[in-house]
C-alpha positions as CSV (number, residue, x, y, z in Angstrom):
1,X,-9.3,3.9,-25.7
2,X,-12.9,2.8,-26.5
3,X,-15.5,2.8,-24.0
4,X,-15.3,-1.0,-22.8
5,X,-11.4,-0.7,-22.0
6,X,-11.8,2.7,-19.9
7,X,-14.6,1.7,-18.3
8,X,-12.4,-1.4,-17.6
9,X,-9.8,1.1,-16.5
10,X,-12.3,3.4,-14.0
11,X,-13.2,-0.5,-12.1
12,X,-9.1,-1.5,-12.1
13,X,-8.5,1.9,-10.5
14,X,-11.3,2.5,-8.3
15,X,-10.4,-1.2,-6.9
16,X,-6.5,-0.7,-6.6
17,X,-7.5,2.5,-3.9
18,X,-10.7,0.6,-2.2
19,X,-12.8,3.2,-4.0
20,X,-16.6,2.0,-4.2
21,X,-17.9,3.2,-7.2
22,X,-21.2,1.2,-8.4
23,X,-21.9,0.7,-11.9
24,X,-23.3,4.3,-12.6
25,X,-20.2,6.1,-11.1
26,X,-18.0,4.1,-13.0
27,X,-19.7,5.0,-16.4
28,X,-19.9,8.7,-15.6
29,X,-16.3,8.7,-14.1
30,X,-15.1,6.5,-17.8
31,X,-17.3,9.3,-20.0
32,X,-15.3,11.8,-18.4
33,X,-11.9,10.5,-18.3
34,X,-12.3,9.5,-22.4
35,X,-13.6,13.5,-22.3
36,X,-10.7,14.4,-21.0
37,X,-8.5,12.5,-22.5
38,X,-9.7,14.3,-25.7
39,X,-9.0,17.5,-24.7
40,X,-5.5,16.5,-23.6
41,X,-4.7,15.1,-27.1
42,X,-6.2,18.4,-28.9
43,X,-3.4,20.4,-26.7
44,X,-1.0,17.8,-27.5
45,X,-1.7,18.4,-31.5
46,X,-0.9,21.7,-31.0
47,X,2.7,23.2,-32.5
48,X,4.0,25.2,-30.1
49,X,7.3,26.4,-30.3
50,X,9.5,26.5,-27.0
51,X,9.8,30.5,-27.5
52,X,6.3,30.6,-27.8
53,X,5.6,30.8,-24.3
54,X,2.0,32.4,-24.0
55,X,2.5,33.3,-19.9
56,X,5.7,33.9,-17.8
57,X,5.9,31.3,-14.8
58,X,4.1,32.9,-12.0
59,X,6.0,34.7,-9.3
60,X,4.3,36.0,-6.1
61,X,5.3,39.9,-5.0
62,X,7.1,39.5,-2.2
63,X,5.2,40.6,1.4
64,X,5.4,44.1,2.1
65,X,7.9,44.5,5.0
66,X,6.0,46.2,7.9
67,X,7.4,49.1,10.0
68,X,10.0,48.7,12.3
């Protein structure tokens, strides 16, 4: 996505939710979507295997049961 068609992208959105953004806003908020888009498509590059699961899926400790 070049910077004309997010930019393009940032006004279609901001406008489909009422969302005033003047022309600044709508730069900065383009320059960081294309940013982020970036990083997403690094990750996405990466080979991971499914066993390769760097973290287990968090689980809270259950709450301490409190004397009866």
């Amino acid at each position: 996505m070049d910077d004309t068609e997010a930019l393009a992208f940032v006004k279609a959105a901001a406008k489909a939710v009422s969302l005033p953004l003047d022309e600044a806003q709508a730069q900065r908020v383009a320059v960081h979507m294309q940013r982020t888009s970036l990083m997403a498509a690094q990750l996405d590059a990466f080979s991971m295997h499914v066993d390769m699961e760097p973290a287990e899926v968090y689980s809270p400790a259950p709450f301490p049961k409190k004397p009866a």
